[in-house]
Biopython code that builds the backbone (N, CA, C, O; Angstrom):
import numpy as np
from Bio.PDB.StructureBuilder import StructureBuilder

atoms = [
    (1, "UNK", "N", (-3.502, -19.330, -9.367)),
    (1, "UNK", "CA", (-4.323, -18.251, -9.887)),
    (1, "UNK", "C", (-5.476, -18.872, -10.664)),
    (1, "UNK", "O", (-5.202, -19.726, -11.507)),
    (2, "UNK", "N", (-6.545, -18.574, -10.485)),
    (2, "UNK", "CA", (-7.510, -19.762, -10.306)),
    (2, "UNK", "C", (-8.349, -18.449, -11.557)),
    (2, "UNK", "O", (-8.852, -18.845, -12.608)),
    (3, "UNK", "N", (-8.343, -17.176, -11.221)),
    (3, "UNK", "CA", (-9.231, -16.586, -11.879)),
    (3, "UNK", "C", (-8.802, -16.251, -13.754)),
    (3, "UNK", "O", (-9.627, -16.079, -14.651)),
    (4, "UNK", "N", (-7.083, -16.242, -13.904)),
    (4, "UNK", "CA", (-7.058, -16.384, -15.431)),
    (4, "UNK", "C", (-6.772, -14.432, -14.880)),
    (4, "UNK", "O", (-6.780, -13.728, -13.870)),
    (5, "UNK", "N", (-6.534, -14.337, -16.481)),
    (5, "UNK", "CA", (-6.790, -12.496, -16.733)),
    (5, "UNK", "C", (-7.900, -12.263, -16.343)),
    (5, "UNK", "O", (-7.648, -11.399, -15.503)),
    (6, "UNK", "N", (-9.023, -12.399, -16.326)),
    (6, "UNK", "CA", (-10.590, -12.106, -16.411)),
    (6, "UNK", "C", (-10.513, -11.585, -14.658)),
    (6, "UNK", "O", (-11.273, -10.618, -14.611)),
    (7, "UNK", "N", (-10.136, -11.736, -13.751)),
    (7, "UNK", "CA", (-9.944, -11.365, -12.790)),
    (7, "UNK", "C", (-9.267, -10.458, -12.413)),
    (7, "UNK", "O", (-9.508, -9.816, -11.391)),
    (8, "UNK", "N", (-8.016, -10.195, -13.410)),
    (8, "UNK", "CA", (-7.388, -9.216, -13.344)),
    (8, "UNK", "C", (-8.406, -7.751, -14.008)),
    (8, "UNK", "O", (-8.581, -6.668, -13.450)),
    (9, "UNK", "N", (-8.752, -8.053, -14.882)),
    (9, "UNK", "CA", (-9.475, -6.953, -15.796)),
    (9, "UNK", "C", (-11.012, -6.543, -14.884)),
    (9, "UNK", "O", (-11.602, -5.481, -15.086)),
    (10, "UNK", "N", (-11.355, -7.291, -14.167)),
    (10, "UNK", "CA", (-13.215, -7.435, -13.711)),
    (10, "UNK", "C", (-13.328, -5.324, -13.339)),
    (10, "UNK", "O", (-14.158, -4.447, -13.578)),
    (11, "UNK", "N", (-12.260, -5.375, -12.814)),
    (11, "UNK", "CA", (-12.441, -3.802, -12.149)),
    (11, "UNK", "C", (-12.435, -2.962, -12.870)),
    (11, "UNK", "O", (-13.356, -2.146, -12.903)),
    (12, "UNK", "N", (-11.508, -2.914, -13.580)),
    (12, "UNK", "CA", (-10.960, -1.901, -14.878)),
    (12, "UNK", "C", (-11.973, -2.106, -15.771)),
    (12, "UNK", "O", (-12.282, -1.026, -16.274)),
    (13, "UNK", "N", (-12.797, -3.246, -16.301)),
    (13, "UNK", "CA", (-13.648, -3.241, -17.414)),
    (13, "UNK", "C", (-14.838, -2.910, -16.799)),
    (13, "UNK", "O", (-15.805, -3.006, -17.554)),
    (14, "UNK", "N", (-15.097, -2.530, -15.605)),
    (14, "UNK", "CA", (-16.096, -1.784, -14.935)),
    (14, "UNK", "C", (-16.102, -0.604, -14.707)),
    (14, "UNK", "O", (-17.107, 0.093, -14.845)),
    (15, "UNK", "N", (-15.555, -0.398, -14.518)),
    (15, "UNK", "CA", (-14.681, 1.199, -14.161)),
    (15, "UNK", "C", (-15.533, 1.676, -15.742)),
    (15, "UNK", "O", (-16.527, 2.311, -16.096)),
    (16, "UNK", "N", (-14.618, 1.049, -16.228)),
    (16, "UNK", "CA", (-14.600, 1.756, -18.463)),
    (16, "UNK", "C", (-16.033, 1.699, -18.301)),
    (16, "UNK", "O", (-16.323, 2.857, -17.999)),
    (17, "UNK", "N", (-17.313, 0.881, -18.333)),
    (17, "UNK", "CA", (-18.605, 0.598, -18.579)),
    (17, "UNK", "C", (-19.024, 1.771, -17.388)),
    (17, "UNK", "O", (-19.722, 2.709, -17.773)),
    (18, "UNK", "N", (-18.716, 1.736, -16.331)),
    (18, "UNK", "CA", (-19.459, 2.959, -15.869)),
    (18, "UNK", "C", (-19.202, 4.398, -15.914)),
    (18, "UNK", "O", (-19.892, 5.185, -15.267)),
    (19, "UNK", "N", (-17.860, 4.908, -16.944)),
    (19, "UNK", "CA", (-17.471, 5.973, -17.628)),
    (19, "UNK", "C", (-18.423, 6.165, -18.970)),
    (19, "UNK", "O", (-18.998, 7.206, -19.291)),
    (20, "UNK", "N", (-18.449, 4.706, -19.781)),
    (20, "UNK", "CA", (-18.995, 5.168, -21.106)),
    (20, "UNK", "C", (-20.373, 5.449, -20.309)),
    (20, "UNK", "O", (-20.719, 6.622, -20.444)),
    (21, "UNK", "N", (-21.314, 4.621, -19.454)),
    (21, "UNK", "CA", (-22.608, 4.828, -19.701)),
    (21, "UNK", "C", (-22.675, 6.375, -18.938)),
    (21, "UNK", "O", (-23.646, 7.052, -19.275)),
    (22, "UNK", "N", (-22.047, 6.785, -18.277)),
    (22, "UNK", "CA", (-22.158, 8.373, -17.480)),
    (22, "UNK", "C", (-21.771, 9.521, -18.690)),
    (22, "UNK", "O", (-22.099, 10.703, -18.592)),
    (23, "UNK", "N", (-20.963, 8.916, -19.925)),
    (23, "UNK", "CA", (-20.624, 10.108, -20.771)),
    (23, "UNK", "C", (-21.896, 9.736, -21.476)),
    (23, "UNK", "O", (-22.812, 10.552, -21.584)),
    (24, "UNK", "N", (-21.964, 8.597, -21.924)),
    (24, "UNK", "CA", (-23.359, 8.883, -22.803)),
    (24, "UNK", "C", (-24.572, 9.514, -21.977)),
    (24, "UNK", "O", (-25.159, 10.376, -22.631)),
    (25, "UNK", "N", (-24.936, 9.360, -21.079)),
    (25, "UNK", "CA", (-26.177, 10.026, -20.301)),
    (25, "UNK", "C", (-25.726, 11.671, -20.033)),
    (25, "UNK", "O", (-26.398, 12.521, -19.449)),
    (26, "UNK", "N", (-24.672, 11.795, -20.513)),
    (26, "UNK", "CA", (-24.253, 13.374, -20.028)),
    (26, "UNK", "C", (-24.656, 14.244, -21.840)),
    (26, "UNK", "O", (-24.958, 15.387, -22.182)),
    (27, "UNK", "N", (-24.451, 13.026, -22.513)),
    (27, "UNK", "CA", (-24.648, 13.546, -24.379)),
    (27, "UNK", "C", (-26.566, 13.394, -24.336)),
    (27, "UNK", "O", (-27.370, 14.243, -24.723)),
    (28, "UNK", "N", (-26.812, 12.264, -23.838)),
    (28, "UNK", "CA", (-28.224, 12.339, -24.071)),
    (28, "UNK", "C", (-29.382, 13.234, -23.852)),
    (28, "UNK", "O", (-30.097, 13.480, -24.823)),
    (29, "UNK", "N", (-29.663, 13.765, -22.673)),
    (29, "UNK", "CA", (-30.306, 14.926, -21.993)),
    (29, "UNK", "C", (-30.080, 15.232, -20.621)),
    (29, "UNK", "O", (-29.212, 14.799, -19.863)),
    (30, "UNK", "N", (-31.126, 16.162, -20.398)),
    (30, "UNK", "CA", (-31.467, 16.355, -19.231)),
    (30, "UNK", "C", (-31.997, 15.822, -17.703)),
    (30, "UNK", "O", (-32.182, 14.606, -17.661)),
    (31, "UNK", "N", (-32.171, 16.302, -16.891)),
    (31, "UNK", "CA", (-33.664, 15.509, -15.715)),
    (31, "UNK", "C", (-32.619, 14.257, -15.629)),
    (31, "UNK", "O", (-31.451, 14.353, -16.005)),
    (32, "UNK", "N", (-32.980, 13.513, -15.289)),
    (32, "UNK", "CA", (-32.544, 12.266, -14.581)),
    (32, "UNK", "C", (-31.426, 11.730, -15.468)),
    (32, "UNK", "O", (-31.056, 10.600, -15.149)),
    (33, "UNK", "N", (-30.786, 12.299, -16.539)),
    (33, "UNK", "CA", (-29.334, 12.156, -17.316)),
    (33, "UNK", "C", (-28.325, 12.593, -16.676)),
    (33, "UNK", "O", (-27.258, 12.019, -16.457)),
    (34, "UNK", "N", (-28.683, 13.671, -16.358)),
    (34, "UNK", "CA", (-27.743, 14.248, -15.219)),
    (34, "UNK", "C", (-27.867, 13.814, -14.514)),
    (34, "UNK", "O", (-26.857, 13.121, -14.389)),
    (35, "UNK", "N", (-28.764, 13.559, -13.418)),
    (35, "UNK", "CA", (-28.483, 12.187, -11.765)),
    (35, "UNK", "C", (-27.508, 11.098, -12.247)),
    (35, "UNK", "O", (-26.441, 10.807, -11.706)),
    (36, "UNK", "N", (-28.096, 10.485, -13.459)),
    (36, "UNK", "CA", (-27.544, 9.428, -13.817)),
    (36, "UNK", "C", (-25.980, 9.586, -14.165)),
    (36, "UNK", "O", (-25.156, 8.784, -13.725)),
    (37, "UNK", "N", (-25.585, 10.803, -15.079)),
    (37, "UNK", "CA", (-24.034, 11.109, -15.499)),
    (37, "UNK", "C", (-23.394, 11.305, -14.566)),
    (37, "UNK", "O", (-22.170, 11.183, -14.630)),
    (38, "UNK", "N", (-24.215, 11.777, -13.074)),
    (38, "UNK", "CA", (-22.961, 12.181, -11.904)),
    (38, "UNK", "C", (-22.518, 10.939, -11.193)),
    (38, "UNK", "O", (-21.453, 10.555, -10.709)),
    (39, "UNK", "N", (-24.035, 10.331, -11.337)),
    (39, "UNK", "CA", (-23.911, 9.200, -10.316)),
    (39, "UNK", "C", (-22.521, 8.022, -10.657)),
    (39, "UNK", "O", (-21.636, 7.677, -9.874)),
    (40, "UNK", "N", (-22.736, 7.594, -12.107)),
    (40, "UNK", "CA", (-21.946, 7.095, -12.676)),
    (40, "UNK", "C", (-20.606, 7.464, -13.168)),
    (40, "UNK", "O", (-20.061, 6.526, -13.749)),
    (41, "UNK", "N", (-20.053, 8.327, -13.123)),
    (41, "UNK", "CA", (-18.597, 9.593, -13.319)),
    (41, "UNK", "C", (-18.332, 9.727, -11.913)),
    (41, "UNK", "O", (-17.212, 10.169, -11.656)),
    (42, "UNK", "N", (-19.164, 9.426, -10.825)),
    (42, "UNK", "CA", (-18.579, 9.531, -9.687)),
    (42, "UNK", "C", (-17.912, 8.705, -8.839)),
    (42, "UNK", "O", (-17.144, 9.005, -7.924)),
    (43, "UNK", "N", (-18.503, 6.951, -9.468)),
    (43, "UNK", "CA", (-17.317, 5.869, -9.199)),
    (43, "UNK", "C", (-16.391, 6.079, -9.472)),
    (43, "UNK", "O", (-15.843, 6.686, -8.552)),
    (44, "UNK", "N", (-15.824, 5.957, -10.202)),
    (44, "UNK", "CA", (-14.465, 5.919, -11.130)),
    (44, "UNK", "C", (-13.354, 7.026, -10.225)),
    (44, "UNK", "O", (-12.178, 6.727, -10.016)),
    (45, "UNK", "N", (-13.884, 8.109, -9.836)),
    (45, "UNK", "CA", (-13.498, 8.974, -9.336)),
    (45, "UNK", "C", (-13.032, 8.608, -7.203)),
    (45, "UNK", "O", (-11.972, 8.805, -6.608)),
    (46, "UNK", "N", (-14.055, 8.183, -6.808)),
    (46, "UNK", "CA", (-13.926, 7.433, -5.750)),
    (46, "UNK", "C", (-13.557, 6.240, -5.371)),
    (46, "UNK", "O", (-13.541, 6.087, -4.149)),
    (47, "UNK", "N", (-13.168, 5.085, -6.191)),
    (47, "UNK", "CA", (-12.434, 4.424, -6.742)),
    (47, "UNK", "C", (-11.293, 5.031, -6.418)),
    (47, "UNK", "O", (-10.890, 4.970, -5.256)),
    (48, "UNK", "N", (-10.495, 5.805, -7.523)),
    (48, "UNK", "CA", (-8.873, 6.140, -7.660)),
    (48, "UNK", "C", (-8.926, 7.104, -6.046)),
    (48, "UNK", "O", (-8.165, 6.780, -5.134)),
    (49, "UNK", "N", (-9.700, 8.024, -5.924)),
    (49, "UNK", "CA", (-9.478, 8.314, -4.181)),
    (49, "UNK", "C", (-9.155, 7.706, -3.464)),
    (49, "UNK", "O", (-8.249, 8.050, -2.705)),
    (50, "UNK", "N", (-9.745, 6.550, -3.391)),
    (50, "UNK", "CA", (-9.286, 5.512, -2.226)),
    (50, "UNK", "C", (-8.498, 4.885, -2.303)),
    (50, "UNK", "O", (-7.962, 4.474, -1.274)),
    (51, "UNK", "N", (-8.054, 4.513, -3.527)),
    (51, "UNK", "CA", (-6.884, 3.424, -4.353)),
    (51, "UNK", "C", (-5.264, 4.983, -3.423)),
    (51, "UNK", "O", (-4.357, 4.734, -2.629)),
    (52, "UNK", "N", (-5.579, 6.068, -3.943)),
    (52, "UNK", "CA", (-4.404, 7.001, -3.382)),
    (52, "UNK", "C", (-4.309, 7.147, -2.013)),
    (52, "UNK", "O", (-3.283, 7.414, -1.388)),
    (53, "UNK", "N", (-5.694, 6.917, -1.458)),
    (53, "UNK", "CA", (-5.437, 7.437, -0.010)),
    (53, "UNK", "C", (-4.766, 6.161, 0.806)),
    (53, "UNK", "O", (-3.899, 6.276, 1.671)),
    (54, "UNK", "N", (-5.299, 5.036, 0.387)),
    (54, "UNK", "CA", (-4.064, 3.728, 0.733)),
    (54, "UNK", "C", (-2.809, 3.979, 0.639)),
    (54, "UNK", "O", (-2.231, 3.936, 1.725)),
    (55, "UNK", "N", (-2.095, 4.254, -0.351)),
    (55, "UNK", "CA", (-0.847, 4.407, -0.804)),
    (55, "UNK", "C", (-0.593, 5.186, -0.422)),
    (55, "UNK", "O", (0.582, 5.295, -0.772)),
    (56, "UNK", "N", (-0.920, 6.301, 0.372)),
    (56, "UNK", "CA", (-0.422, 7.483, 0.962)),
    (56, "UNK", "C", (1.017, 7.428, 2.416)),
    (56, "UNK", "O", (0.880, 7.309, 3.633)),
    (57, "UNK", "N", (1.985, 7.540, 1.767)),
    (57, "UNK", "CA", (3.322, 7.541, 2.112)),
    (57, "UNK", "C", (2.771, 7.662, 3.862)),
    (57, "UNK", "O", (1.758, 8.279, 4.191)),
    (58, "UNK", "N", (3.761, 6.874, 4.910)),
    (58, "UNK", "CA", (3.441, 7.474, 5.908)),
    (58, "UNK", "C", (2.259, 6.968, 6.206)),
    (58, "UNK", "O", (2.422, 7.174, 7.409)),
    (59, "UNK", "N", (1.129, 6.449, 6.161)),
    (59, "UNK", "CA", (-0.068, 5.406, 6.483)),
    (59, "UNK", "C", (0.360, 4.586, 6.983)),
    (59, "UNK", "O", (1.377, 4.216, 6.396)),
    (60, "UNK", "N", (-0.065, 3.503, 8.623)),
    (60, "UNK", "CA", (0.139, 2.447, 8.674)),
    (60, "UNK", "C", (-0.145, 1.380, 8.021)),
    (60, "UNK", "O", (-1.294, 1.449, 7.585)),
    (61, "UNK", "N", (0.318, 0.535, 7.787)),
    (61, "UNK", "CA", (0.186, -1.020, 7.004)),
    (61, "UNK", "C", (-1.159, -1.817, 7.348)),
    (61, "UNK", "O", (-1.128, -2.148, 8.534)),
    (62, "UNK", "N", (-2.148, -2.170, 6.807)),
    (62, "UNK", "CA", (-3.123, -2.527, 7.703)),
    (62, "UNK", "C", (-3.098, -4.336, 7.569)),
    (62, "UNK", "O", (-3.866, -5.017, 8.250)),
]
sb = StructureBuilder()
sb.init_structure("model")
sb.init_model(0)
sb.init_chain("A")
sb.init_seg("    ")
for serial, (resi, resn, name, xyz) in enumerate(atoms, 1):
    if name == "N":
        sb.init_residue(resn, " ", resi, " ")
    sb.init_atom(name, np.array(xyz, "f"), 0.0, 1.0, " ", f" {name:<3s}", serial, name[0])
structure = sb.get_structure()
């Protein structure tokens, strides 16, 4: 294991950084805060979609 924890965390501490900066742009304003709050609240979200739709019981093994 060549990468340490820091490899383990790279996703998850990305994930968190593109939650805080989408809640703060959702507190800040309008116009392009909102592009920006969806855009960014919408990884995180598509992310765990795909993370479930793998694991979905009954899927072949790829």
């Amino acid at each position: 294991m060549s990468g340490g924890m820091s490899g383990v965390w790279r996703i998850p501490a990305a994930l968190a950084v593109l939650s805080a900066v989408g809640l703060s742009a959702a507190i800040l304003g309008d116009g392009i805060w909102d592009w920006l709050c969806w855009a960014t609240l919408s990884v995180p979200l598509a992310v765990c979609a795909v993370k479930l739709w793998r694991q979905r019981p009954g899927r072949p093994a790829m």
